[in-house]
Backbone as a printed PyTorch tensor [residue, N CA C, xyz], in Angstrom:
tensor([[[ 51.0690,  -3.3710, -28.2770],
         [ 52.0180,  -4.4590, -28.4390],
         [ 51.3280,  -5.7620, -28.0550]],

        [[ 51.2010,  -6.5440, -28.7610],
         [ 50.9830,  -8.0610, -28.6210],
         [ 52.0800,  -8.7420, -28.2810]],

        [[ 51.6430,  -9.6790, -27.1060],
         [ 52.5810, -10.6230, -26.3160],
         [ 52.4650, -12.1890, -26.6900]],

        [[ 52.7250, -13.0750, -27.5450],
         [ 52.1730, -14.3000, -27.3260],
         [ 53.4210, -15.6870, -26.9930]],

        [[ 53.3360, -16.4270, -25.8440],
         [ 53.5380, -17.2820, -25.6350],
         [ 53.6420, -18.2470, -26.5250]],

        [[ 55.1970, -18.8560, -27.0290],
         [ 55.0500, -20.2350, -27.2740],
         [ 55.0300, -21.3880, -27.2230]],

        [[ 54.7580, -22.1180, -27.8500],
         [ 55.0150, -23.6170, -27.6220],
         [ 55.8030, -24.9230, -28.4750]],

        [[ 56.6000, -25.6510, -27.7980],
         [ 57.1900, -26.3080, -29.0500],
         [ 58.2410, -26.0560, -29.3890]],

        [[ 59.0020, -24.7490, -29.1330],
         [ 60.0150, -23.9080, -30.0500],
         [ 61.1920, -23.3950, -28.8500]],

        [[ 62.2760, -23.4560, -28.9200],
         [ 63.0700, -22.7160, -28.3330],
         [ 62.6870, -21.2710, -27.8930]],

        [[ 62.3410, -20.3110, -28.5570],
         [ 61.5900, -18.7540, -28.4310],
         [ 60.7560, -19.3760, -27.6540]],

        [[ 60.9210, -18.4230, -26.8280],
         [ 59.3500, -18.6120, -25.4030],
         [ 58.5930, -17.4660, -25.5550]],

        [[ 59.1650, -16.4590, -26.1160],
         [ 57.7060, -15.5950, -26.5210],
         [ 57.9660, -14.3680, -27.2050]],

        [[ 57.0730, -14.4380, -28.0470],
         [ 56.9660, -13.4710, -29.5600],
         [ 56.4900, -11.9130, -29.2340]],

        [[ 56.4740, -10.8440, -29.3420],
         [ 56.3240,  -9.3450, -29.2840],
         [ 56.1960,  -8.4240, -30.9730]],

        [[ 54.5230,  -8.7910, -30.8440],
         [ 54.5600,  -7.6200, -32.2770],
         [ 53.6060,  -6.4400, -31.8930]],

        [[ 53.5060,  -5.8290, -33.1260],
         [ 52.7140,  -4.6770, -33.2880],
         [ 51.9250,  -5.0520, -35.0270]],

        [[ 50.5070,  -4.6160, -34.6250],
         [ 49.5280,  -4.4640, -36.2660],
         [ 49.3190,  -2.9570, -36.2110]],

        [[ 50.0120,  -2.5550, -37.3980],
         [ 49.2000,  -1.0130, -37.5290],
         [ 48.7740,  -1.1880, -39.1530]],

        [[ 47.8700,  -0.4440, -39.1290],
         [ 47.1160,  -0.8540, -40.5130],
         [ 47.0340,  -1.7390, -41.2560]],

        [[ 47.0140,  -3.1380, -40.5620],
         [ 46.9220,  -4.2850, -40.9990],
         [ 48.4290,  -5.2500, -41.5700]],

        [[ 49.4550,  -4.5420, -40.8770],
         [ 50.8650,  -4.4100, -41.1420],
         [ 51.7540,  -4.9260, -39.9130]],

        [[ 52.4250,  -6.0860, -40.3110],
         [ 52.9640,  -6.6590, -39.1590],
         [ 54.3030,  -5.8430, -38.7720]],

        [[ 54.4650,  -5.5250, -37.2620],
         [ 55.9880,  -4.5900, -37.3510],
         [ 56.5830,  -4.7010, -35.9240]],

        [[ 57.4990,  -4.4860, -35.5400],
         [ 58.3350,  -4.2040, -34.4440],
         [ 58.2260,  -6.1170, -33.7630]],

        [[ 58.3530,  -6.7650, -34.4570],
         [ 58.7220,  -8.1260, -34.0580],
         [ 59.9360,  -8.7690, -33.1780]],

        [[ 59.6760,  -9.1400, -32.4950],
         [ 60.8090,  -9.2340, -31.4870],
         [ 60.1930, -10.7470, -30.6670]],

        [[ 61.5840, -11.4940, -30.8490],
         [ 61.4140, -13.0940, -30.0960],
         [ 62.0500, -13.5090, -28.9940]],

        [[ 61.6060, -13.8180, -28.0010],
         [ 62.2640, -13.9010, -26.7610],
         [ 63.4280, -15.0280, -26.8700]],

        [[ 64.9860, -15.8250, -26.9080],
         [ 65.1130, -16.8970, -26.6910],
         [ 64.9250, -16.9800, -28.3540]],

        [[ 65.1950, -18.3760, -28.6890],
         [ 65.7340, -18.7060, -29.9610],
         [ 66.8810, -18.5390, -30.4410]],

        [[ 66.6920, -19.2090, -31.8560],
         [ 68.0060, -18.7000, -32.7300],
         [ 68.3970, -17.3780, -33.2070]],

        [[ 69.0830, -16.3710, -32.5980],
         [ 68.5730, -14.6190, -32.8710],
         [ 69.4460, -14.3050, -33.5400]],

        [[ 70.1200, -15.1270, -34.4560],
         [ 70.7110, -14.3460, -35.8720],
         [ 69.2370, -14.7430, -37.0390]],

        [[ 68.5190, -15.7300, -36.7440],
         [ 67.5930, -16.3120, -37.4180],
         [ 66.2840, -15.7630, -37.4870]],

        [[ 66.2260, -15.4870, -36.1740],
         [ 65.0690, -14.9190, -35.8460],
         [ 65.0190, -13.4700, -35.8650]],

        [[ 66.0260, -12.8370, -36.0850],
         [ 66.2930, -11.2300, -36.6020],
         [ 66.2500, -11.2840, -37.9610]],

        [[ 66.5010, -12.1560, -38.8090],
         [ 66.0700, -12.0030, -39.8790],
         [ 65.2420, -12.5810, -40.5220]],

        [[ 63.9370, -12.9520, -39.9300],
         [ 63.0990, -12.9400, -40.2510],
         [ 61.5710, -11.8440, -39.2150]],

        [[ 62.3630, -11.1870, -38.8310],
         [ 61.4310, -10.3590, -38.2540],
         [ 61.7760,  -8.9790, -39.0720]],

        [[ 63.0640,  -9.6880, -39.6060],
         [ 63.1970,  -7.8180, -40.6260],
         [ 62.4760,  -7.8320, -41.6160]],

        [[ 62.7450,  -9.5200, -42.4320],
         [ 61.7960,  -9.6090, -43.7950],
         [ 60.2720,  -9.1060, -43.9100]],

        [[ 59.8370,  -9.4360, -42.4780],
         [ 58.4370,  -9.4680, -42.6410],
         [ 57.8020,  -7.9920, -41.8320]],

        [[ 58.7290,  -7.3560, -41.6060],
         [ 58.0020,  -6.1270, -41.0840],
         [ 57.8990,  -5.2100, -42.2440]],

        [[ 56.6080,  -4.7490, -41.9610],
         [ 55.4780,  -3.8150, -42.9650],
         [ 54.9080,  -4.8400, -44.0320]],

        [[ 54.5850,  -6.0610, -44.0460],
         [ 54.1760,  -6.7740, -44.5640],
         [ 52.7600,  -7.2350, -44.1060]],

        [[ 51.8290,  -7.2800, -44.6180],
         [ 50.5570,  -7.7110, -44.7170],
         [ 50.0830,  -8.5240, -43.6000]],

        [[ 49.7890,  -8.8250, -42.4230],
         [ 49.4330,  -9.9670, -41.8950],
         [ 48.8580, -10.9930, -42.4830]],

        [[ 48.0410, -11.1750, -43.3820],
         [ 47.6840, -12.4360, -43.8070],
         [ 48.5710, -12.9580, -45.1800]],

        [[ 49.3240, -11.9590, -44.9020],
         [ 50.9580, -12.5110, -46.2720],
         [ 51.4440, -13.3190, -45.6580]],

        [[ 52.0360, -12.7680, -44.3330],
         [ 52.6280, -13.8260, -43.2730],
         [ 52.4920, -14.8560, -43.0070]],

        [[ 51.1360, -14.7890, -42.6830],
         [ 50.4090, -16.0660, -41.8710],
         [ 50.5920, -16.8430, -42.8090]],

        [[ 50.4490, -16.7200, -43.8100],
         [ 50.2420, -17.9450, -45.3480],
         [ 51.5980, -18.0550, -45.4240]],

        [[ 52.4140, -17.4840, -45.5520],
         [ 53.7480, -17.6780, -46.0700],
         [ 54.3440, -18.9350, -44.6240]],

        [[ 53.8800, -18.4310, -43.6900],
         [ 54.7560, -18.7950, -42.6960],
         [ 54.1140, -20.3560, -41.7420]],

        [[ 52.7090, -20.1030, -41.8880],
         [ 51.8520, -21.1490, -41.5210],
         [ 52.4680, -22.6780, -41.6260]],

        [[ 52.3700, -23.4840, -41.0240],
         [ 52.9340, -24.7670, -40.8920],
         [ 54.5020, -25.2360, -41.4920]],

        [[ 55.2180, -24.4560, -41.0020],
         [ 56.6800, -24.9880, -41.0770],
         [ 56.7560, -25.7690, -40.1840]],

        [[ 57.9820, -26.7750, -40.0660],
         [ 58.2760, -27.4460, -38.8840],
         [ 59.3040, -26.7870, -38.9540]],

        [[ 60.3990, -27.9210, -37.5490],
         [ 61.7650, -27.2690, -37.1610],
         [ 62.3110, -28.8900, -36.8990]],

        [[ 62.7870, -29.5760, -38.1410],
         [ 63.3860, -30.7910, -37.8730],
         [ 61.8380, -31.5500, -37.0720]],

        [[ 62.3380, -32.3870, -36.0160],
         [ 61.5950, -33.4040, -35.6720],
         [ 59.9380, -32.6350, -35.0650]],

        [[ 60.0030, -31.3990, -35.0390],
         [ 58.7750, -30.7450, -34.4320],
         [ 57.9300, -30.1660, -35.5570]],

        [[ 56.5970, -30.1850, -34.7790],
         [ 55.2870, -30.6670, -35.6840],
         [ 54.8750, -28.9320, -35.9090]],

        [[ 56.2320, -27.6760, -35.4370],
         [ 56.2310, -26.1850, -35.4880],
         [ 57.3860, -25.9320, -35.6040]],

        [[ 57.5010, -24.8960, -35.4190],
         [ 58.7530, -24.0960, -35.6760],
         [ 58.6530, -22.6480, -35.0290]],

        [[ 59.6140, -21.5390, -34.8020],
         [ 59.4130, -20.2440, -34.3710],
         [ 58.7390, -19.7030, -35.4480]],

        [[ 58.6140, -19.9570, -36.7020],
         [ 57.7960, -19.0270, -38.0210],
         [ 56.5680, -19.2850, -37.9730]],

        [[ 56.0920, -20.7770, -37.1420],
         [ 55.4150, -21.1680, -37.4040],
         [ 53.8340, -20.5170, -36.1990]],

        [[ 55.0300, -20.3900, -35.3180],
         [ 54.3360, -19.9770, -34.1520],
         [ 54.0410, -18.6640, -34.0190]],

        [[ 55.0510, -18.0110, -34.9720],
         [ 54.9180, -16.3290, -35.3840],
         [ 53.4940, -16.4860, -36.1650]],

        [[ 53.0360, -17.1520, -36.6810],
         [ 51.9810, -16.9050, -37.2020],
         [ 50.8110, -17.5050, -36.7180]],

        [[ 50.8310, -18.2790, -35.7340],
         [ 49.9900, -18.7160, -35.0470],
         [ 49.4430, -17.5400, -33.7410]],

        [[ 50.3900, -16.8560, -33.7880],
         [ 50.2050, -15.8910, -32.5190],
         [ 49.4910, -14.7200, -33.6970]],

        [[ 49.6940, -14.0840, -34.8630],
         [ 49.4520, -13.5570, -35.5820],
         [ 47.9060, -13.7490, -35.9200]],

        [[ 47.4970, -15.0190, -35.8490],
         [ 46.0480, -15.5250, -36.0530],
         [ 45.3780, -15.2590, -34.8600]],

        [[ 45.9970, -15.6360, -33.5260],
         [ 45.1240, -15.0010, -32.4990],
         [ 45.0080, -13.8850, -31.8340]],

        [[ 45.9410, -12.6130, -33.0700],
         [ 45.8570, -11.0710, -32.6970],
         [ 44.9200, -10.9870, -33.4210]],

        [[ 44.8600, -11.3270, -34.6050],
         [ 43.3670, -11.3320, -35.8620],
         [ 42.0420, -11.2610, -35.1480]],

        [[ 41.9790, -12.3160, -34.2990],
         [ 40.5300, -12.9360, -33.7640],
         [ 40.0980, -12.3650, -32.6630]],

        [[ 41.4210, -11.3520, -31.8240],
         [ 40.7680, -10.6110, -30.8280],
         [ 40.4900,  -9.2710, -31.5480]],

        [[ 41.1350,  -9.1440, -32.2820],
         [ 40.8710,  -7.3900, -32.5950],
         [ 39.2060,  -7.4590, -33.5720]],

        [[ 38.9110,  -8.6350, -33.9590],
         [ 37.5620,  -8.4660, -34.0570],
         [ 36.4730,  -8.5100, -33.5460]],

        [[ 36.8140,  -9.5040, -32.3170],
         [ 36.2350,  -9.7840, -31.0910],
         [ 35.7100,  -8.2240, -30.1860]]])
């Protein structure tokens, strides 16, 4: 399970799982959680780098992120350790 901290966003912190390169069991601490449940349903068993692209630089009104946005920002730095 990956833990990542956010920033910027109401959700203070994101909870996934990669199994075979497959984003799943997504879960957001805090936030909007009729919002944020459905978008953790859309995107589970979906590709990680589907995500990341799909989801990469949204805002949220006056902020320069968003919780989708940060879902995939945390998504990029599960990428970079598991190659590490």
């Amino acid at each position: 399970m990956y833990q990542y901290s956010t920033s910027g966003v109401c959700a203070q912190n994101i909870e996934f799982d990669i199994v075979d390169n497959k984003v799943v069991n997504v879960r957001f601490l805090g936030g909007c959680n009729g919002n944020l449940q459905g978008i953790s349903r859309l995107i589970e068993g979906m590709d990680v780098q589907d995500v990341i692209e799909r989801l990469s630089g949204l805002e949220c009104g006056f902020k320069s992120t968003s919780c989708p946005d940060q879902l995939a920002q945390a998504l990029k730095v599960a990428m970079e350790k598991a190659v590490d």
